[in-house]
MARFITOR-703228 format. One record per residue: residue number from 1; residue in three letters; x, y, z of N, C-alpha, C in turn; chain. Coordinates in pm, 1 decimal. Each point is the difference from the previous one (the first is absolute). Layout:
N
@i:NUM aa:ALA n_px:X n_py:Y n_pz:Z ca_px:X ca_py:Y ca_pz:Z c_px:X c_py:Y c_pz:Z ch:A
...
END
This chain:
78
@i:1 aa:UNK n_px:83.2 n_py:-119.2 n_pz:0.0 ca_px:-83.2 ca_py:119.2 ca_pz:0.0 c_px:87.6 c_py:125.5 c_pz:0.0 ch:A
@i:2 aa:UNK n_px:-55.4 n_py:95.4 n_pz:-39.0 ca_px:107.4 ca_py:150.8 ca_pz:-2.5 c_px:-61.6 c_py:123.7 c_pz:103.7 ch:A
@i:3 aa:UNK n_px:68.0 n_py:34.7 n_pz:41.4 ca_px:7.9 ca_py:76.3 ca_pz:96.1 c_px:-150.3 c_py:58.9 c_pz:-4.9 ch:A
@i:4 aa:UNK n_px:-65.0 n_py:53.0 n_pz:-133.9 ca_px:-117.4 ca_py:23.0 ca_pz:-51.9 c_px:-75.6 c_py:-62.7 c_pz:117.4 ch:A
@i:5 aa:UNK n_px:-32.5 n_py:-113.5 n_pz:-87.0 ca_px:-97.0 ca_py:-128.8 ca_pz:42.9 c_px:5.1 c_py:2.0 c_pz:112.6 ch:A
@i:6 aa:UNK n_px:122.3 n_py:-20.7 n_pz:30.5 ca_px:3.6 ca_py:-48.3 ca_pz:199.6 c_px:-32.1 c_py:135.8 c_pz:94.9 ch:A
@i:7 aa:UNK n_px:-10.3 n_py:97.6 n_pz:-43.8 ca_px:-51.5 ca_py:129.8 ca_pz:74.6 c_px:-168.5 c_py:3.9 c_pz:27.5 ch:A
@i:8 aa:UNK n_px:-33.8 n_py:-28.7 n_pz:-180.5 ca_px:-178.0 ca_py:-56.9 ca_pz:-20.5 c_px:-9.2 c_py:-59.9 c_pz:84.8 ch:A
@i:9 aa:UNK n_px:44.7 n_py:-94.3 n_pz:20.3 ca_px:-65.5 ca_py:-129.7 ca_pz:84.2 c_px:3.1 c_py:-6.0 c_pz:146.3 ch:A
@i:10 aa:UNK n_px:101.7 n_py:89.2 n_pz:32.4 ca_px:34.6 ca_py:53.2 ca_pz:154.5 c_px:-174.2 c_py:101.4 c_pz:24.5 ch:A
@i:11 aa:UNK n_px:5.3 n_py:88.4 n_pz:-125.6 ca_px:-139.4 ca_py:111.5 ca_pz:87.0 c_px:-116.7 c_py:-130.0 c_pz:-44.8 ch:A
@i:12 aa:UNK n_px:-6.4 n_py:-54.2 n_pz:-85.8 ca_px:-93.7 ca_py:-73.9 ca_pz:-2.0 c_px:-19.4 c_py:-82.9 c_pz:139.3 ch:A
@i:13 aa:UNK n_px:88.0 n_py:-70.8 n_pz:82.3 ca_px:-58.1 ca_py:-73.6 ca_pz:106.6 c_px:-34.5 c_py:108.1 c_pz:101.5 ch:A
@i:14 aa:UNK n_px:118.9 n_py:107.6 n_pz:-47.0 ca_px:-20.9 ca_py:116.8 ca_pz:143.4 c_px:-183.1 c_py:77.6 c_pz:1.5 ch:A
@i:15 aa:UNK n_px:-22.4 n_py:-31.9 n_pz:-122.8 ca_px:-146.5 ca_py:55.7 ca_pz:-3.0 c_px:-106.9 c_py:-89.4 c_pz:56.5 ch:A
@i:16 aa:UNK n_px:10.5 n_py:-122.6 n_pz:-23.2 ca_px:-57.5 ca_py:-69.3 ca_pz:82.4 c_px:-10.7 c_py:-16.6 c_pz:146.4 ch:A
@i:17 aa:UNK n_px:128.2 n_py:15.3 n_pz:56.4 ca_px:-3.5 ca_py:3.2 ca_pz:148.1 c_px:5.4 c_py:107.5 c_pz:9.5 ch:A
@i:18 aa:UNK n_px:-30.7 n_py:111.5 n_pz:-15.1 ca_px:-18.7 ca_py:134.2 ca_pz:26.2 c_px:-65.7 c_py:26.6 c_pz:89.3 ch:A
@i:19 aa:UNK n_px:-139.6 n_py:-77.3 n_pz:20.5 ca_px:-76.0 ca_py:38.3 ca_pz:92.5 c_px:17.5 c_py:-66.4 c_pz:146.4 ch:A
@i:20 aa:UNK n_px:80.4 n_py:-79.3 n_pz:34.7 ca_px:3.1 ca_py:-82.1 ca_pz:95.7 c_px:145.6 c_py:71.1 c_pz:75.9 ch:A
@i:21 aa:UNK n_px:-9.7 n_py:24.9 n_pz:106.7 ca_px:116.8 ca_py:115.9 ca_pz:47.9 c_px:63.9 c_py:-170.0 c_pz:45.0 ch:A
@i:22 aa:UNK n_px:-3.2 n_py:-72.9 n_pz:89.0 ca_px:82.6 ca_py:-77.3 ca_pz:25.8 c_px:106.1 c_py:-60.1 c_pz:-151.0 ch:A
@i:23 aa:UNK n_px:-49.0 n_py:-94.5 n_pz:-20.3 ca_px:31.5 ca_py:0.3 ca_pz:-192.7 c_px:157.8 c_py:104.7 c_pz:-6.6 ch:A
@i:24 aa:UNK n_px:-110.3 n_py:129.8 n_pz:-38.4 ca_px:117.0 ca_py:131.0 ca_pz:-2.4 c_px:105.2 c_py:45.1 c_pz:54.1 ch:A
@i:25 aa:UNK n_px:-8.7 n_py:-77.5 n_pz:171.3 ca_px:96.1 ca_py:28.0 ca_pz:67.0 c_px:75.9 c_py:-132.7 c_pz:-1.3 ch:A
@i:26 aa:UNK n_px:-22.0 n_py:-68.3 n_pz:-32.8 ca_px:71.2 ca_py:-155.0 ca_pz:-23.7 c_px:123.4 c_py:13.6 c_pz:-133.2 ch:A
@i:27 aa:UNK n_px:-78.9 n_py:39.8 n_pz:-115.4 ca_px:48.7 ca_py:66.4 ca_pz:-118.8 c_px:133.6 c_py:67.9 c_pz:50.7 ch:A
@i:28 aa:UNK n_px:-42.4 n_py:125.1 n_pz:21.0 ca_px:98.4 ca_py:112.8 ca_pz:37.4 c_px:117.0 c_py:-69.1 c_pz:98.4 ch:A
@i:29 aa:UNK n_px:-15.9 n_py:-103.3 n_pz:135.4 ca_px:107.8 ca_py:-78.2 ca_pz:82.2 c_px:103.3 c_py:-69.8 c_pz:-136.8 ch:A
@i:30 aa:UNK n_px:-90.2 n_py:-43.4 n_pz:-81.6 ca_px:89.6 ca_py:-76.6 ca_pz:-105.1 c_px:81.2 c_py:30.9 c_pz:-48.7 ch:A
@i:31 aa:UNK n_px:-66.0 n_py:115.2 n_pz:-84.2 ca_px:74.7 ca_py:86.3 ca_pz:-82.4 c_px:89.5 c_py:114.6 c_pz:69.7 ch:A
@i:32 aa:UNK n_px:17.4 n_py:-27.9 n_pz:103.7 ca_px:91.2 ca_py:90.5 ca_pz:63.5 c_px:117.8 c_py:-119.5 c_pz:39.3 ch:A
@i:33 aa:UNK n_px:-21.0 n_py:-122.5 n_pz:39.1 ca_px:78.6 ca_py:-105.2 ca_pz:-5.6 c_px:65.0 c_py:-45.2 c_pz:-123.9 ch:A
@i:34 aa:UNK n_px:-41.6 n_py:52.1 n_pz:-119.6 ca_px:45.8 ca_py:-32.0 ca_pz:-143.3 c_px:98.7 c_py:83.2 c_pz:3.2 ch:A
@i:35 aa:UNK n_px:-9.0 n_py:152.9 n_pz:47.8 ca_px:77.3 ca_py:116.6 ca_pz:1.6 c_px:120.3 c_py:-7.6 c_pz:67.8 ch:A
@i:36 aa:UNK n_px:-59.9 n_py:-47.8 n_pz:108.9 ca_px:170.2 ca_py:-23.3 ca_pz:92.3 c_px:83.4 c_py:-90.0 c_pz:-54.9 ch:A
@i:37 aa:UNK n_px:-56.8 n_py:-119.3 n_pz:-79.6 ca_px:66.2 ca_py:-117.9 ca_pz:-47.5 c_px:79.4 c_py:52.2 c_pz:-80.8 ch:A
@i:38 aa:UNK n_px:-67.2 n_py:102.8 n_pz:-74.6 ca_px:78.0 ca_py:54.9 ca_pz:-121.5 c_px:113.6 c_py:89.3 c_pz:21.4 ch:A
@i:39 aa:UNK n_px:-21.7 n_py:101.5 n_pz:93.8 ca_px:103.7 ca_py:65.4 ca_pz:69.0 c_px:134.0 c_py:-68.5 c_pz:51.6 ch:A
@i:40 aa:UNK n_px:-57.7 n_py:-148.5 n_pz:35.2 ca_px:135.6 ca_py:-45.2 ca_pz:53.2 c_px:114.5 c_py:-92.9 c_pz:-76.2 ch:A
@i:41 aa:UNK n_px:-107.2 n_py:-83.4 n_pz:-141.4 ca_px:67.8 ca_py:-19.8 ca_pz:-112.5 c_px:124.3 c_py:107.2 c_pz:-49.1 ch:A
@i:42 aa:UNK n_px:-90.9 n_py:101.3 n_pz:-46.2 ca_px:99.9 ca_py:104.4 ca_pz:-53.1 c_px:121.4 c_py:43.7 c_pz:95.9 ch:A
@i:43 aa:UNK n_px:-6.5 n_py:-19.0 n_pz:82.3 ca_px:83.9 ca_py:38.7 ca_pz:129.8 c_px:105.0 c_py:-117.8 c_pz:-17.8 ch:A
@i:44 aa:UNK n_px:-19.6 n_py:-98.1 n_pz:-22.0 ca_px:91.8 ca_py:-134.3 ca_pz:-5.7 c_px:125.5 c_py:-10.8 c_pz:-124.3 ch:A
@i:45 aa:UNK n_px:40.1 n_py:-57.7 n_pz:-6.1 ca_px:120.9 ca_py:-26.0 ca_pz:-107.6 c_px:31.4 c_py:-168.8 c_pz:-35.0 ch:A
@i:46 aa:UNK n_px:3.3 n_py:11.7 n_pz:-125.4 ca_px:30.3 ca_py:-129.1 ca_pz:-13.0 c_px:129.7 c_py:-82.3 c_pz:48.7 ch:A
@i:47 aa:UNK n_px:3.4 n_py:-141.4 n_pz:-43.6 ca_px:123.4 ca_py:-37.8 ca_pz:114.8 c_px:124.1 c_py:30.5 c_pz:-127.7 ch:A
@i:48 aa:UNK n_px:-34.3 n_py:27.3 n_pz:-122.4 ca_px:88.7 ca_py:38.5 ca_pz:-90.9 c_px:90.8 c_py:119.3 c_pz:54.7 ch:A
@i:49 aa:UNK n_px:-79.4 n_py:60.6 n_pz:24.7 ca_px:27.9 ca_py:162.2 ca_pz:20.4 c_px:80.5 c_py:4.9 c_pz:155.3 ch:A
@i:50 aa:UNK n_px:-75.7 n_py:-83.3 n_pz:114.1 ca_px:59.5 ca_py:22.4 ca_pz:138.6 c_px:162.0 c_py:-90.5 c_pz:-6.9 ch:A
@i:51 aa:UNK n_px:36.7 n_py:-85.0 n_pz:-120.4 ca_px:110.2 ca_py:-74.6 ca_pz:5.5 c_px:105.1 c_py:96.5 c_pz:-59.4 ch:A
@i:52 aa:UNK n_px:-18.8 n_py:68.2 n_pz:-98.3 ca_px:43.8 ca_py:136.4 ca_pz:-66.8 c_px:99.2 c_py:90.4 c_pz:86.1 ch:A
@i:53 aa:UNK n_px:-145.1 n_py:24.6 n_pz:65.8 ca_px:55.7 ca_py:99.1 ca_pz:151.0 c_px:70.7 c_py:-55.8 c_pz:69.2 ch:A
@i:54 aa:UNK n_px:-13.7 n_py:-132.9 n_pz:61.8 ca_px:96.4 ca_py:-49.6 ca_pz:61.3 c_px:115.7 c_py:-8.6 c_pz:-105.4 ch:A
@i:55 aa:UNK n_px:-0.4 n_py:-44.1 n_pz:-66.6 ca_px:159.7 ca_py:12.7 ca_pz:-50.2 c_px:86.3 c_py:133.4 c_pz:-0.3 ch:A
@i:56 aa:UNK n_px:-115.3 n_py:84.1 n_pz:14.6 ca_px:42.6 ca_py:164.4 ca_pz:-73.5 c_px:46.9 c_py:21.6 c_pz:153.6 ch:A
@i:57 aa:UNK n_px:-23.4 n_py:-61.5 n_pz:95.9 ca_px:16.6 ca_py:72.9 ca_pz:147.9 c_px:147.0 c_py:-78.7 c_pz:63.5 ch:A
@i:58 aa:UNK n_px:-13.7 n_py:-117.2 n_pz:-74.1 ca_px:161.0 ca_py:-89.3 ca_pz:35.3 c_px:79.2 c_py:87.5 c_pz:-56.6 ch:A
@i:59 aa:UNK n_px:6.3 n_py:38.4 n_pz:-122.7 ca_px:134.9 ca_py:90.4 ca_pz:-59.0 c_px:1.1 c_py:123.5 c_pz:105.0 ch:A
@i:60 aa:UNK n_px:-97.0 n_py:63.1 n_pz:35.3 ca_px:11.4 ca_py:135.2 ca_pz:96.5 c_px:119.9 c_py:-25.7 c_pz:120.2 ch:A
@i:61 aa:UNK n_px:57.1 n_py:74.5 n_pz:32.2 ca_px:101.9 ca_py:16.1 ca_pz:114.3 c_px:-100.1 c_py:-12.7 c_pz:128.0 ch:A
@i:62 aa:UNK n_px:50.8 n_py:-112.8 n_pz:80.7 ca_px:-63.9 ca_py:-6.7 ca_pz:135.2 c_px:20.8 c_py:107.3 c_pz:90.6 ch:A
@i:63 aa:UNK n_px:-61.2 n_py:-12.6 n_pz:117.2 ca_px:4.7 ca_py:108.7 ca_pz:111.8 c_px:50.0 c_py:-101.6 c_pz:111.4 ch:A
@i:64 aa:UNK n_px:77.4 n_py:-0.7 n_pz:94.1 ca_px:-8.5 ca_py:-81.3 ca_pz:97.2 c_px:18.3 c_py:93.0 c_pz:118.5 ch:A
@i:65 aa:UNK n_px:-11.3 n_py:-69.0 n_pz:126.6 ca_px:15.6 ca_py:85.4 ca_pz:120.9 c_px:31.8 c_py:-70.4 c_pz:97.4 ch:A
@i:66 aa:UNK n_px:57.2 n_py:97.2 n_pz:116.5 ca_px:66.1 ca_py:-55.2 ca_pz:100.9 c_px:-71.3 c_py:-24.9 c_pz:106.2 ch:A
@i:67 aa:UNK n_px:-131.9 n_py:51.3 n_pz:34.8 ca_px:-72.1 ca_py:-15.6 ca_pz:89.0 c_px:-130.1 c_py:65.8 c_pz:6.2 ch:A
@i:68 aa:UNK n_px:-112.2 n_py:-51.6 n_pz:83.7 ca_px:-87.8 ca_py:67.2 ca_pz:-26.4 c_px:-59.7 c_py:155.1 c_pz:-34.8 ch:A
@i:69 aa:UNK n_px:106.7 n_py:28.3 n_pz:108.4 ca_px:-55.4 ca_py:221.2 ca_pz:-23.2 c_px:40.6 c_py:25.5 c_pz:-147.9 ch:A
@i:70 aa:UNK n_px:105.8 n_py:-70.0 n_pz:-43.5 ca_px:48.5 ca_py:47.7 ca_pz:-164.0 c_px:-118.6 c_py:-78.4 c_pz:-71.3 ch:A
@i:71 aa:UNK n_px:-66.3 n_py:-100.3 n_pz:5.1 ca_px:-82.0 ca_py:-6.2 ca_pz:-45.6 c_px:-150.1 c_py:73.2 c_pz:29.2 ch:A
@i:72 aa:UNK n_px:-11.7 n_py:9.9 n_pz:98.3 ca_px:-156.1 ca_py:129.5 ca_pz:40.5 c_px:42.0 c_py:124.2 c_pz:-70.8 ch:A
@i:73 aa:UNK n_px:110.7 n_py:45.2 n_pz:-63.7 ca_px:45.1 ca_py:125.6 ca_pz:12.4 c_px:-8.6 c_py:32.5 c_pz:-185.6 ch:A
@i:74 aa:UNK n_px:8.1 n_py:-140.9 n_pz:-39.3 ca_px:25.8 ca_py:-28.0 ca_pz:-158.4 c_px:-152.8 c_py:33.0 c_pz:-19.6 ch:A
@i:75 aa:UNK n_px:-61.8 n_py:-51.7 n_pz:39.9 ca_px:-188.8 ca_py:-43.6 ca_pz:3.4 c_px:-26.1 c_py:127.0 c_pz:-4.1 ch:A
@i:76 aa:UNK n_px:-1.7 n_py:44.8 n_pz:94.1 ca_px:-56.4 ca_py:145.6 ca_pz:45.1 c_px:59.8 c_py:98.5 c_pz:-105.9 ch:A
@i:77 aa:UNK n_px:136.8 n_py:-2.2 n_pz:-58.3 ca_px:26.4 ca_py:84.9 ca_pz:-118.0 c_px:-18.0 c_py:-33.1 c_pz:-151.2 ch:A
@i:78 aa:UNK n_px:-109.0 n_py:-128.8 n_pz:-1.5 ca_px:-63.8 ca_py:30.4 ca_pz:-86.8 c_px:-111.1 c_py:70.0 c_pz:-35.3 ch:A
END
């Protein structure tokens, strides 16, 4: 189906349960659960991409430290 169609067919059921507020508010929990799903996809990276980075972060020059305050002190100046 194309984006078209599948929009039709979304107000088409939405017109039907239109009148029934529970229905509506059931709907809307969903589709707000579709939303977050989607938000957090896009947020993600493939394992192509996170192996990449890791490699890209092995060549980087390490940081090491001698003890904790040099490390609270590194943290904090970022």
């Amino acid at each position: 189906m194309t984006s078209m169609e599948l929009n039709a067919e979304m107000l088409r059921n939405m017109s039907i349960i239109a009148e029934d507020e529970n229905l509506l508010k059931r709907a809307v929990k969903y589709l707000r659960k579709l939303a977050a799903e989607k938000e957090n996809v896009s947020a993600e990276m493939s394992s192509k991409e996170f192996f990449a980075r890791v490699e890209e972060a092995g060549k980087q020059p390490g940081v090491t430290f001698n003890n904790v305050a040099e490390l609270d002190q590194y943290i904090r100046s970022l």
